[in-house]
KENUNU-405713 format. One record per atom (N, C-alpha, C): residue number from 1; residue in one letter; atom name; x, y, z. Coordinates in pm, whole numbers, plus 50000, padded with zeros to 5 digits. Example, Ala and Ser with C-alpha at 12.3 -4.5 7.8 and 13.67 -1.06 7.14 Angstrom:
BEGIN
[1, a, N, [51319, 49431, 50780]]
[1, a, CA, [51230, 49550, 50780]]
[1, a, C, [51320, 49670, 50780]]
[2, s, N, [51285, 49775, 50708]]
[2, s, CA, [51367, 49894, 50714]]
[2, s, C, [51290, 50003, 50787]]
***
This chain:
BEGIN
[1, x, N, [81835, 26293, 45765]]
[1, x, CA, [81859, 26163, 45706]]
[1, x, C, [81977, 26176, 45609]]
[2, x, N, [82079, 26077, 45630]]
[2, x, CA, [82197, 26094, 45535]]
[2, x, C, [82165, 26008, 45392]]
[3, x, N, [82240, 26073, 45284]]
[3, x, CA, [82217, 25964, 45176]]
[3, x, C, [82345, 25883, 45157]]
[4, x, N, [82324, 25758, 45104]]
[4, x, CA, [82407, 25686, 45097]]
[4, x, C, [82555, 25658, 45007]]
[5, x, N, [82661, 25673, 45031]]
[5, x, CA, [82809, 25708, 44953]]
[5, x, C, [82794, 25689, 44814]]
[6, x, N, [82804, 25731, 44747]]
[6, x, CA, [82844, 25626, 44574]]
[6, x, C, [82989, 25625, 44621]]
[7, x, N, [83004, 25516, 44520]]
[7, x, CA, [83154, 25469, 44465]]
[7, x, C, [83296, 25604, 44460]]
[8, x, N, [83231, 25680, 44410]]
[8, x, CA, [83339, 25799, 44391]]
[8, x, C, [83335, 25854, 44513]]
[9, x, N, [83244, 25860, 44630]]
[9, x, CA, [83268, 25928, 44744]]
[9, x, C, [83324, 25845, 44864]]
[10, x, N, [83318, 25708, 44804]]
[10, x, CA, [83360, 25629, 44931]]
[10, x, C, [83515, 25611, 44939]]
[11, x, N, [83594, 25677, 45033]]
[11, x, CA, [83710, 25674, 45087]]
[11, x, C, [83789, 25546, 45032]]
[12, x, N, [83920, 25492, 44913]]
[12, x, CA, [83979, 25437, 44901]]
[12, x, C, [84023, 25373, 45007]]
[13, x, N, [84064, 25244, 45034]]
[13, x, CA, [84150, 25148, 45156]]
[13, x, C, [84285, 25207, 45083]]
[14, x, N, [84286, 25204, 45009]]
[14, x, CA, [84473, 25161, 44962]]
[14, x, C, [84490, 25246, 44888]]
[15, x, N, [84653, 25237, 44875]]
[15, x, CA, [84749, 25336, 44826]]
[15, x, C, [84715, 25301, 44631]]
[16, x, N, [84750, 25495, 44573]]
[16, x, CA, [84738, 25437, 44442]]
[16, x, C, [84878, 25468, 44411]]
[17, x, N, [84959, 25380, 44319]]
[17, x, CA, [85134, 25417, 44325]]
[17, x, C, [85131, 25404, 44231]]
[18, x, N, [85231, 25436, 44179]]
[18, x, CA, [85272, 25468, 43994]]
[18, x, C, [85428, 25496, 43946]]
[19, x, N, [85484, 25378, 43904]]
[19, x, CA, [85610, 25441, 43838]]
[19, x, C, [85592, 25431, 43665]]
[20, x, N, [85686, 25576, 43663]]
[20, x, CA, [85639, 25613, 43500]]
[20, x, C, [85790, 25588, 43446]]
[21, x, N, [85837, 25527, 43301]]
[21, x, CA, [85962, 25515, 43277]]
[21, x, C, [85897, 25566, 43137]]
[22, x, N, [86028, 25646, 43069]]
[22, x, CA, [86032, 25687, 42924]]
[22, x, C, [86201, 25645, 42878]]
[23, x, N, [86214, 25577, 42738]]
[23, x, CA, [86286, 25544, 42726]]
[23, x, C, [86304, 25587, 42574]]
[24, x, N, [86413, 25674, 42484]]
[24, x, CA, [86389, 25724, 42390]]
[24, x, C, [86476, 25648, 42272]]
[25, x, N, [86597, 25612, 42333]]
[25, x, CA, [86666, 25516, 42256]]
[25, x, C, [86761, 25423, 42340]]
[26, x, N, [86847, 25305, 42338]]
[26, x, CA, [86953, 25226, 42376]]
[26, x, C, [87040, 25245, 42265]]
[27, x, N, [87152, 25357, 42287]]
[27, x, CA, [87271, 25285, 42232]]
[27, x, C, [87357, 25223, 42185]]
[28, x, N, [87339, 25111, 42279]]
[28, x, CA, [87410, 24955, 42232]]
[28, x, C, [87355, 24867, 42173]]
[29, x, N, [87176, 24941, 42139]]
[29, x, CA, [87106, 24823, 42041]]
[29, x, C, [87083, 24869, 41902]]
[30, x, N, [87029, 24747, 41823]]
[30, x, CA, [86988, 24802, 41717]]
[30, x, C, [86870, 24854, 41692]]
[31, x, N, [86814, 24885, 41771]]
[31, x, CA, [86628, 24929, 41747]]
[31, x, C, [86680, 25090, 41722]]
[32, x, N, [86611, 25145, 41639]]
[32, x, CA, [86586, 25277, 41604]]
[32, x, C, [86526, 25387, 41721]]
[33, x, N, [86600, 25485, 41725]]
[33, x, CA, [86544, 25560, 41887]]
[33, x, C, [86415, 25628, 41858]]
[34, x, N, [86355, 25652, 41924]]
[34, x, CA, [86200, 25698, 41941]]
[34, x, C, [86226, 25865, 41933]]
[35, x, N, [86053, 25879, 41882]]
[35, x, CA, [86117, 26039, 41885]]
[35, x, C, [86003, 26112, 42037]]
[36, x, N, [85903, 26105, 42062]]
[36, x, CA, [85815, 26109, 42202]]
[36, x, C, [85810, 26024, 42288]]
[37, x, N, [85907, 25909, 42329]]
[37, x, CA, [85872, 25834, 42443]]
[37, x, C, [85922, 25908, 42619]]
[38, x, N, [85992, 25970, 42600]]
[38, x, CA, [86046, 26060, 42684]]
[38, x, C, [85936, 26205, 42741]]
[39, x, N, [85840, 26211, 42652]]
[39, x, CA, [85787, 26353, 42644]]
[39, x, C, [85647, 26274, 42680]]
[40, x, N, [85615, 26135, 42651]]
[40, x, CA, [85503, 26112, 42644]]
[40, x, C, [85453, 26033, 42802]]
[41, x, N, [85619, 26006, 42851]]
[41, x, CA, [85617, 25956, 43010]]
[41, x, C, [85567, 26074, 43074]]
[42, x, N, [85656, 26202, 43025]]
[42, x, CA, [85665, 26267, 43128]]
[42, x, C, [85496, 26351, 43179]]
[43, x, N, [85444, 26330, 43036]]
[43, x, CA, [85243, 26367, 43026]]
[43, x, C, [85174, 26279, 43105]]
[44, x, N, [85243, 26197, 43028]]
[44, x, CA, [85189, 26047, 43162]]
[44, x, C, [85173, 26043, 43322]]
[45, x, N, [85275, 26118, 43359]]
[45, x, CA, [85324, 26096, 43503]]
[45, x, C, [85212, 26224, 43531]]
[46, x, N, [85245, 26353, 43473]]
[46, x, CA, [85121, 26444, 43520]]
[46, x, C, [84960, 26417, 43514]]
[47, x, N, [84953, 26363, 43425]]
[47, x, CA, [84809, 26290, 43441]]
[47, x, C, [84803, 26213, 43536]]
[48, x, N, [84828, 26136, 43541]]
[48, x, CA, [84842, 25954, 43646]]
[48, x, C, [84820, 26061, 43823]]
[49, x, N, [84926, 26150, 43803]]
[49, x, CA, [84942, 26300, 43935]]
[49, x, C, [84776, 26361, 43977]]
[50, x, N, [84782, 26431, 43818]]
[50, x, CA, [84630, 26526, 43808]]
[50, x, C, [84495, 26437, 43866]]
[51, x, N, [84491, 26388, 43752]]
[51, x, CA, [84382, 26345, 43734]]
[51, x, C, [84355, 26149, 43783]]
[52, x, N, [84442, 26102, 43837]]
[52, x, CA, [84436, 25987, 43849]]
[52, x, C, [84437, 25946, 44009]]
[53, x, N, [84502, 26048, 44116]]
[53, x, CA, [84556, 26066, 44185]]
[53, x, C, [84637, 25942, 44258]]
[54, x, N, [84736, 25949, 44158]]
[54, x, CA, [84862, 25820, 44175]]
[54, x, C, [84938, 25897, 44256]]
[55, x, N, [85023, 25863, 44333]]
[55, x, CA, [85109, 25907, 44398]]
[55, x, C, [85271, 25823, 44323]]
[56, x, N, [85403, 25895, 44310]]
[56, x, CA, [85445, 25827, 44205]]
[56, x, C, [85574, 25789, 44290]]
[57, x, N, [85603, 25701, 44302]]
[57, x, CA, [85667, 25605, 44386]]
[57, x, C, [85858, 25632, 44374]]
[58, x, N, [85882, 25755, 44233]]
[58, x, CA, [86001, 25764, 44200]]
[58, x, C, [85997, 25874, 44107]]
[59, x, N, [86065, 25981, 44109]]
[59, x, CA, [86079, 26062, 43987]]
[59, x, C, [86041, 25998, 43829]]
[60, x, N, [86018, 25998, 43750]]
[60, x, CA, [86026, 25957, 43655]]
[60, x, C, [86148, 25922, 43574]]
[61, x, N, [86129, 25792, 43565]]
[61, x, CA, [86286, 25801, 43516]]
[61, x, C, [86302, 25794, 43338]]
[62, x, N, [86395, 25840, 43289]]
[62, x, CA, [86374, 25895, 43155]]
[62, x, C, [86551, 25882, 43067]]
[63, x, N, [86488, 25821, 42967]]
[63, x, CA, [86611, 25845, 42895]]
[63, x, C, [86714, 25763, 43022]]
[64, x, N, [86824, 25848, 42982]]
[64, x, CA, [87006, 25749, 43061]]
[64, x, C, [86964, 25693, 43194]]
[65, x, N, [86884, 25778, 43285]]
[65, x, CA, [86830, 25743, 43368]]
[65, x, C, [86756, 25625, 43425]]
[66, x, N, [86704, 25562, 43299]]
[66, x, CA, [86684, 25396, 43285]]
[66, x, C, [86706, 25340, 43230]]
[67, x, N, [86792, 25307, 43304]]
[67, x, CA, [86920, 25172, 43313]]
[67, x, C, [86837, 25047, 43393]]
[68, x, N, [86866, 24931, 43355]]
[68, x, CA, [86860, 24852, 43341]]
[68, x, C, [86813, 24834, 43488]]
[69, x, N, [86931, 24860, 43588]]
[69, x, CA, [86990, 24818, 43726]]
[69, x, C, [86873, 24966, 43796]]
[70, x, N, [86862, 25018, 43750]]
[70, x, CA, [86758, 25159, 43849]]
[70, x, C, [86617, 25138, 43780]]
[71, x, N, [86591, 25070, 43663]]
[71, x, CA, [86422, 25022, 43648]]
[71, x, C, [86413, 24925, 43749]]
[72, x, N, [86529, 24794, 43760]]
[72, x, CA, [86463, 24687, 43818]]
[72, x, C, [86463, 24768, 43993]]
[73, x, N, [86546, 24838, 44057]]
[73, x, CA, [86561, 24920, 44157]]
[73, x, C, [86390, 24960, 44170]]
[74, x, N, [86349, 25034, 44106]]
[74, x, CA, [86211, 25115, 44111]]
[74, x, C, [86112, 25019, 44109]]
[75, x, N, [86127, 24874, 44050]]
[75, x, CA, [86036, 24843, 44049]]
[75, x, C, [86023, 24745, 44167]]
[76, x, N, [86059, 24694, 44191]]
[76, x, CA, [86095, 24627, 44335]]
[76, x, C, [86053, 24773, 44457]]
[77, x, N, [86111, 24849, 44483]]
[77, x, CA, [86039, 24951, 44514]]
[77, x, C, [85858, 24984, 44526]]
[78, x, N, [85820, 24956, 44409]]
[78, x, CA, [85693, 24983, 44343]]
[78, x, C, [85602, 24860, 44433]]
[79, x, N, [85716, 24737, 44431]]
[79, x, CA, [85645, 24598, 44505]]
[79, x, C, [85622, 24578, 44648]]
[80, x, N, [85700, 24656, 44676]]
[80, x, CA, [85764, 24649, 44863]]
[80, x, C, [85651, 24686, 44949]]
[81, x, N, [85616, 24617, 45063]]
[81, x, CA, [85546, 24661, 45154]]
[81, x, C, [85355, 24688, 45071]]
[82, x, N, [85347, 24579, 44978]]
[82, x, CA, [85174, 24645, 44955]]
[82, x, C, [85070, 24584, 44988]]
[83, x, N, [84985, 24587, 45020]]
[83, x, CA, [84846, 24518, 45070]]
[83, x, C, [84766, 24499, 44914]]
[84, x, N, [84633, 24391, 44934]]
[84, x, CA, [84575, 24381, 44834]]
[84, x, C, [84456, 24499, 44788]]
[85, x, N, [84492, 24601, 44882]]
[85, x, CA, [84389, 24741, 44848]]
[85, x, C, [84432, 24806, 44803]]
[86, x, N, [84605, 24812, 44743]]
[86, x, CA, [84698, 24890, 44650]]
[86, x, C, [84691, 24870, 44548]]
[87, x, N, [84673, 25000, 44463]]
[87, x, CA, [84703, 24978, 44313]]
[87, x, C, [84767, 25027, 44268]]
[88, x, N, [84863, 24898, 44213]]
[88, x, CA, [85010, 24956, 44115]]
[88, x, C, [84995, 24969, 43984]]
[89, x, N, [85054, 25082, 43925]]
[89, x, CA, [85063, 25102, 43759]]
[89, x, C, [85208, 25108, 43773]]
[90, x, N, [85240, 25026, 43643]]
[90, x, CA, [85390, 25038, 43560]]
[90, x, C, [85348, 25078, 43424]]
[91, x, N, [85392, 25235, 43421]]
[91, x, CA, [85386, 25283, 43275]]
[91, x, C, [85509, 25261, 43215]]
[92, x, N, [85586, 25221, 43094]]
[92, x, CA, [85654, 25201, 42999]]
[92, x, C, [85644, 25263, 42872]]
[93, x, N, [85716, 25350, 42844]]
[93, x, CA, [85709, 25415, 42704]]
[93, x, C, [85854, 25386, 42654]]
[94, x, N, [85843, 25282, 42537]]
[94, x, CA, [85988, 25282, 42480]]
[94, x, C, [85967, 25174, 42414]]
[95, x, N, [86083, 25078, 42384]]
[95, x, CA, [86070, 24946, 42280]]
[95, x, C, [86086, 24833, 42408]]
[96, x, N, [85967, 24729, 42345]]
[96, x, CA, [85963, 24615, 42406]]
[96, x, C, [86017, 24532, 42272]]
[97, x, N, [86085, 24419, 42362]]
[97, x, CA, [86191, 24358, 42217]]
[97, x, C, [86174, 24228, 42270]]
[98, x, N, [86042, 24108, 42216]]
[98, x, CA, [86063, 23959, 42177]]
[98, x, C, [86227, 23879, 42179]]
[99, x, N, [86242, 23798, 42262]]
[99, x, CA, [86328, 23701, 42216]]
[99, x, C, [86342, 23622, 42279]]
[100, x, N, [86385, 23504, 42156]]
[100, x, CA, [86376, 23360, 42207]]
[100, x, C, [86492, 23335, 42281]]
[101, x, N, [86525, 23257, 42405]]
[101, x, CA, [86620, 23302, 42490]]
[101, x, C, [86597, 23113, 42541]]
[102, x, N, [86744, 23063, 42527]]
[102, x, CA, [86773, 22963, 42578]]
[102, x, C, [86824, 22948, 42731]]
[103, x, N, [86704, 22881, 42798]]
[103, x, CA, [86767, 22848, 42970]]
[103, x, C, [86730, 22697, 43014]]
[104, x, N, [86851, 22694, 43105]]
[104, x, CA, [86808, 22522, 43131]]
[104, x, C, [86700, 22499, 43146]]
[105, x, N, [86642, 22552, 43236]]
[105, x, CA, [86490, 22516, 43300]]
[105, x, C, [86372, 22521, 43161]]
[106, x, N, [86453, 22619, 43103]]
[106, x, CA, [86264, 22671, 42982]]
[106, x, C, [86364, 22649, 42869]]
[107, x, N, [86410, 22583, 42784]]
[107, x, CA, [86452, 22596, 42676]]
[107, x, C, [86353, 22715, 42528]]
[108, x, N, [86410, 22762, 42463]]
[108, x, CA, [86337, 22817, 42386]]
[108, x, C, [86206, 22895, 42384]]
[109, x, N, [86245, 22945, 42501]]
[109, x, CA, [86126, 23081, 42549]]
[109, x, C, [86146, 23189, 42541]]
[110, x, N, [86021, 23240, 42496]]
[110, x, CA, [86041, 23349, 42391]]
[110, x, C, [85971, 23464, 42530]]
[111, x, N, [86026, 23540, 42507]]
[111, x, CA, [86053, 23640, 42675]]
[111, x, C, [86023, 23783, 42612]]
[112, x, N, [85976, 23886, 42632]]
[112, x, CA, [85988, 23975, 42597]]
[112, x, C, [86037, 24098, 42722]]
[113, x, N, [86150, 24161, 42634]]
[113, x, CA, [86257, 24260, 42714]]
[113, x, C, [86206, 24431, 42697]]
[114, x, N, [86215, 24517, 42814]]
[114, x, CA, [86191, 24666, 42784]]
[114, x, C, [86328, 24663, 42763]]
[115, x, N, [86337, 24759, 42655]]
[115, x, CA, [86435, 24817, 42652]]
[115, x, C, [86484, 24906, 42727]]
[116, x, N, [86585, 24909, 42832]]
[116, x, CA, [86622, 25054, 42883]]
[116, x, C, [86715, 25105, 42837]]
[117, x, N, [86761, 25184, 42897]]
[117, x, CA, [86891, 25309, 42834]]
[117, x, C, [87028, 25205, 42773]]
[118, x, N, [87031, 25110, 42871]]
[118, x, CA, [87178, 25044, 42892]]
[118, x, C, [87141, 24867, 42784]]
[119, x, N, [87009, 24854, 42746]]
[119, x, CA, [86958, 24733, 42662]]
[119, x, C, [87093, 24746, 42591]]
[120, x, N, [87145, 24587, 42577]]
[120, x, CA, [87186, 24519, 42436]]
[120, x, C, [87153, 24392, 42425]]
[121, x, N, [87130, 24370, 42336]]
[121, x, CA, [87053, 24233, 42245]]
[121, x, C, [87176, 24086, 42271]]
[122, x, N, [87254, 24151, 42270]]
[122, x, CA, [87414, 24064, 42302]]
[122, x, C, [87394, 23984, 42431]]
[123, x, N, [87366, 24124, 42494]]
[123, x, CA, [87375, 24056, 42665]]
[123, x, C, [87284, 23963, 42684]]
[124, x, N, [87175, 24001, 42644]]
[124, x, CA, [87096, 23867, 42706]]
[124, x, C, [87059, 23763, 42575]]
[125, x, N, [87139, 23741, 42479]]
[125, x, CA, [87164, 23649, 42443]]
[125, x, C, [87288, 23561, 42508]]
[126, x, N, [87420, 23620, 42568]]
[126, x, CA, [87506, 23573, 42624]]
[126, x, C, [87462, 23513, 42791]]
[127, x, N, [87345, 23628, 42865]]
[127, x, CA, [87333, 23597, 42935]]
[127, x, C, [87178, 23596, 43024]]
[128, x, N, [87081, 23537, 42922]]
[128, x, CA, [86953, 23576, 42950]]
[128, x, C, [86894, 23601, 43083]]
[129, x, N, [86913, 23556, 43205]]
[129, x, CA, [86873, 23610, 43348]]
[129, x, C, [86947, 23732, 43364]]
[130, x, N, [86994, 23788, 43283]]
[130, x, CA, [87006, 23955, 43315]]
[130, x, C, [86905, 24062, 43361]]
***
């Protein structure tokens, strides 16, 4: 007579995916650079690996490496091709930055931005759908 699966033994449907970003400072902004967001992705990503068993959809990208144009790259990536038995994690380690951002459609919506490597506060005040 067999006994019946628990939860932890019953075979997942879907993929578990994971992109990990660490971001330690931007350059061109004024936010103050971090001193572990870089070190704390990269723990991240081995755990999420170890013990989570994420499969990680992109190297980790870290520091210069996330840019603006290769987060939104990865994450679109991260979106592509998934069924509703997939589970996606977006880890973020770095500064998330509030702002009120004027657009025709939404006047005075207040949006909040990750900072990546290449963030300035300029740009998407000049040009908020960035």
């Amino acid at each position: 007579m067999s006994t019946p699966a628990t939860a932890s033994e019953t075979p997942a449907k879907g993929k578990r995916l994971a992109l990990v970003i660490g971001v330690n400072q931007a350059p061109d902004s004024y936010l103050p650079p971090l001193q572990h967001a870089i070190t704390d992705a990269e723990a991240m990503a081995q755990a999420l690996k170890q013990y989570g068993k994420f499969e990680l959809v992109a190297p980790p990208l870290l520091g210069e490496q996330a840019s603006s144009a290769a987060v939104k790259k990865a994450i679109l990536r991260l979106m592509r091709d998934r069924t509703d038995d997939d589970v996606l994690l977006l880890y973020f380690c770095g500064h998330g930055l509030p702002m009120t951002v004027e657009k025709e459609d939404q006047p005075g919506v207040d949006l909040v931005y990750l900072v990546t490597s290449d963030f300035c506060e300029r740009d998407v005040e000049d040009a908020p759908d960035l």
